[in-house]
C-alpha positions in Angstrom: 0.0 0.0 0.0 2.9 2.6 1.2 4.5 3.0 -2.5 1.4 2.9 -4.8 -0.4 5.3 -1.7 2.3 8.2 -1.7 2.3 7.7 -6.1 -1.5 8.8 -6.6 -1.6 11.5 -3.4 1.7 12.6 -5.2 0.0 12.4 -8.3 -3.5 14.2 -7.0 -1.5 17.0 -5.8 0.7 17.8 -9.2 -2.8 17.8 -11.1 -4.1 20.2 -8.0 -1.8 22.5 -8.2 -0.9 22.3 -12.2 2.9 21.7 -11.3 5.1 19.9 -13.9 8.5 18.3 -13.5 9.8 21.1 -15.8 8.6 24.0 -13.7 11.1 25.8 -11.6 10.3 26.5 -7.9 8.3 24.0 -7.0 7.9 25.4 -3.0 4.1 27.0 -3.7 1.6 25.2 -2.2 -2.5 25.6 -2.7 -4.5 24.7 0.2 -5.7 22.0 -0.7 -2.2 20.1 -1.4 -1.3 21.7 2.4 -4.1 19.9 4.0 -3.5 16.4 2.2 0.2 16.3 2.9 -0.6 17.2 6.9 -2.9 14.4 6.6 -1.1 11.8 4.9 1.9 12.7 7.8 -0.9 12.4 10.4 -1.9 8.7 9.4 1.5 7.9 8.4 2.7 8.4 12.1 -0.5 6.9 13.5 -0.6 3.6 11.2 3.4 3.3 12.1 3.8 4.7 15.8 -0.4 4.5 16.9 0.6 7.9 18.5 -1.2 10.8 17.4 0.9 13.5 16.0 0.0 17.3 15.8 1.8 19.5 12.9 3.2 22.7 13.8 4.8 23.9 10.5 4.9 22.5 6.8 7.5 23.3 4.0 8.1 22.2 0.3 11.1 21.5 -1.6 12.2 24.5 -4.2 13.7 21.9 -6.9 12.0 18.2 -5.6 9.0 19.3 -4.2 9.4 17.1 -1.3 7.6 18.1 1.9 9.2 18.5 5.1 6.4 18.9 8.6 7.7 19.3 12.1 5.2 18.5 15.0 4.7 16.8 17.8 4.1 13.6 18.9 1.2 13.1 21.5 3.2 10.4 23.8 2.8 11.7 26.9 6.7 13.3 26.4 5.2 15.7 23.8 8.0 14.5 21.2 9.0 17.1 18.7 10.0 15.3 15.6 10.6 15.7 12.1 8.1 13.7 8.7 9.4 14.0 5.0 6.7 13.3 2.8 7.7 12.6 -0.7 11.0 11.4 0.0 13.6 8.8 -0.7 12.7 6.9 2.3 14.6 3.9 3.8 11.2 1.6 3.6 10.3 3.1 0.4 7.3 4.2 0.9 8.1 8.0 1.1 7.7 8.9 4.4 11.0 9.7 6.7 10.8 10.2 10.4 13.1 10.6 13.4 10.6 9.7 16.3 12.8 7.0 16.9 15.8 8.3 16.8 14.3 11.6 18.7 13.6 9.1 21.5 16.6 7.2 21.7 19.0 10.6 21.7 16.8 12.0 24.0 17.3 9.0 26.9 20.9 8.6 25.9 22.3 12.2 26.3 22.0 12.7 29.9 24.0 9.7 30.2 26.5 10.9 27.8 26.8 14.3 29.1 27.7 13.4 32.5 30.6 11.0 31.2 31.9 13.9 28.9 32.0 16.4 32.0 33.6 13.4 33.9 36.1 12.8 31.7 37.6 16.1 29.7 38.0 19.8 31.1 34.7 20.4 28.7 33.5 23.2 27.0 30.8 22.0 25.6 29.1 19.2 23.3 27.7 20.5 20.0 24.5 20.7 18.9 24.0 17.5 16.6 24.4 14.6 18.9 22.6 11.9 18.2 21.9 8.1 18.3 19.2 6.1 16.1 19.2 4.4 13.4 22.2 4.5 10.5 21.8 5.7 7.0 19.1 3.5 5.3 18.3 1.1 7.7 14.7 0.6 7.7 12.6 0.9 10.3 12.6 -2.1 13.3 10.8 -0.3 15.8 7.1 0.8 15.4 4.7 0.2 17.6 6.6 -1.5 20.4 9.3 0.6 21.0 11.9 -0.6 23.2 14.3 1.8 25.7 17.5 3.3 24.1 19.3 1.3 27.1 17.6 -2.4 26.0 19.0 -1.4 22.3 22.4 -0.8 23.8 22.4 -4.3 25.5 21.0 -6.3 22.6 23.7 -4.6 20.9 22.4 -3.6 17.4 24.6 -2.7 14.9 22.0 -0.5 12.7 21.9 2.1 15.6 24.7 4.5 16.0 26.2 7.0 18.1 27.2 10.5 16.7 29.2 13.0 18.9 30.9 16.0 19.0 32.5 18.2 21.8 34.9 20.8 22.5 37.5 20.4 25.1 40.7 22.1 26.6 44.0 20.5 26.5 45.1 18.7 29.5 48.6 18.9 28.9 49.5 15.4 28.1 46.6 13.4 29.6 44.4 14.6 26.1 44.8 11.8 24.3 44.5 9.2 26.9 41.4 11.5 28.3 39.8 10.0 25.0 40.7 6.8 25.0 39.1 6.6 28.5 35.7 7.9 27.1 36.1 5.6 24.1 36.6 2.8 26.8 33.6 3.7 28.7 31.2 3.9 25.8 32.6 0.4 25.0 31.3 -0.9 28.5 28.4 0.7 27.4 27.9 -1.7 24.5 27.5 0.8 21.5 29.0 -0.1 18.5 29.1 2.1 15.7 30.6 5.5 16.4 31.6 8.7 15.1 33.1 10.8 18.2 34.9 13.9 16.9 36.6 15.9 19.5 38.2 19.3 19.2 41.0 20.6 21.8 41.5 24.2 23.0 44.0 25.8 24.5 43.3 26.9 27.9 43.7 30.6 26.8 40.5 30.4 25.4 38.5 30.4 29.1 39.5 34.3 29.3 39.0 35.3 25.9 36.6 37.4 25.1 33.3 36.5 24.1 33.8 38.1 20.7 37.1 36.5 19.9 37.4 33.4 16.9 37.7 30.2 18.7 39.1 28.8 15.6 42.4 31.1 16.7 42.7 28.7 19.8 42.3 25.3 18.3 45.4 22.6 18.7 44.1 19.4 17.3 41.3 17.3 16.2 40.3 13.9 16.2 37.9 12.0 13.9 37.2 8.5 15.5 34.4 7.1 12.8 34.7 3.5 13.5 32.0 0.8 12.7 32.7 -1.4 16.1 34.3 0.2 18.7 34.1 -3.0 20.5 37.2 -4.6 18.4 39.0 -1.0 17.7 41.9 -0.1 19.3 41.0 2.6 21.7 44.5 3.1 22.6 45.6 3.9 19.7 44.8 6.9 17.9 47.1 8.8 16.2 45.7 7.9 12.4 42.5 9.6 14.1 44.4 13.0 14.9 44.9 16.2 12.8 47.4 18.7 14.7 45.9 22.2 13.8 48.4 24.3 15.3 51.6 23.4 17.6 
């Protein structure tokens, strides 16, 4: 049903709203293709998740006329997530969501922040961390959702963790600093990883506000790595890239 569904609403809309694939912008929407697209995200998320989910904005694609809705998701945590409609979708049916993925991050980062702060002298973890499902995987968890920490203990290899944090430089201890948080998230049984950490000088604690950070950074490491259970945490120099000496 999915495929053949999202073809003829796709299809209803374009002869709607008179579009062709040879127009230009293709962002303009009538009112009528606005109200089938919430809808079509509305049963989408109720026939996968049997949540209700309530739209609070709606855009469409300039060049593929895709539609992208944000909303929220009536769980009793008031979920903000994210529905494409029209999309290249991992299930092919053209819906993409990250209610899943919204869920997992959100139970895992408290967890994660704490070990950071633990760990490094921290200045702060960026804004995209993230764990959920990898590229393309489709969807294995709909309506029976398990915790983010029953994942972690089956160990599956289609979720994965994305991090990134700034730190200052602990004089020699940096590297070994990340190794130690590479060890811990090991005893936490993830498995694929991408942890990139950027190290400060210490200068940059009294600098002003205004002042390019970029001026202060030493080093960077990319640790992308499909099984940090059989990497070498301990060794991680073909992860580094010395910035400035």
């Amino acid at each position: 049903m999915g495929i053949r569904w999202v073809t003829f609403l796709l299809m209803i809309v374009m002869l709607l709203t008179g579009c062709s694939t040879m127009s230009g912008d293709k962002s303009k929407m009538t009112s009528n293709e606005e109200q089938q697209i919430k809808e079509s995200a509305i049963q989408y998320i109720q026939r996968t998740y049997g949540k209700e989910f309530v739209i609070d904005k709606i855009s469409k694609g300039r060049v593929l006329g895709d539609y992208s809705i944000n909303g929220t998701v009536k769980d009793g945590k008031n979920t903000s997530i994210y529905v494409g409609v029209g999309v290249d979708s991992p299930d092919g049916d053209g819906f993409k969501d990250s209610y899943v993925n919204r869920l997992f991050t959100n139970e895992i980062e408290p967890s994660i922040k704490e070990l950071a702060s633990k760990t490094f002298d921290l200045r702060w973890i960026r804004d995209g961390f993230f764990y959920g499902y990898k590229e393309g995987v489709k969807r294995k968890y709909t309506l029976d959702i398990p915790s983010a920490l029953d994942v972690l203990k089956r160990g599956d290899k289609d979720i994965c963790l994305r991090l990134s944090l700034d730190i200052y430089k602990q004089d020699e201890r940096t590297t070994a600093s990340i190794s130690n948080l590479l060890q811990e998230i090991k005893k936490m049984n993830f498995h694929d990883i991408g942890v990139v950490v950027y190290v400060y000088d210490n200068t940059l604690k009294s600098a002003s506000k205004d002042e390019d950070s970029g001026k202060h950074l030493l080093e960077r490491y990319n640790i992308f790595n499909d099984n940090v259970q059989t990497m070498d945490i301990n060794s991680l120099e073909s992860y580094k890239t010395v910035i400035k000496k």
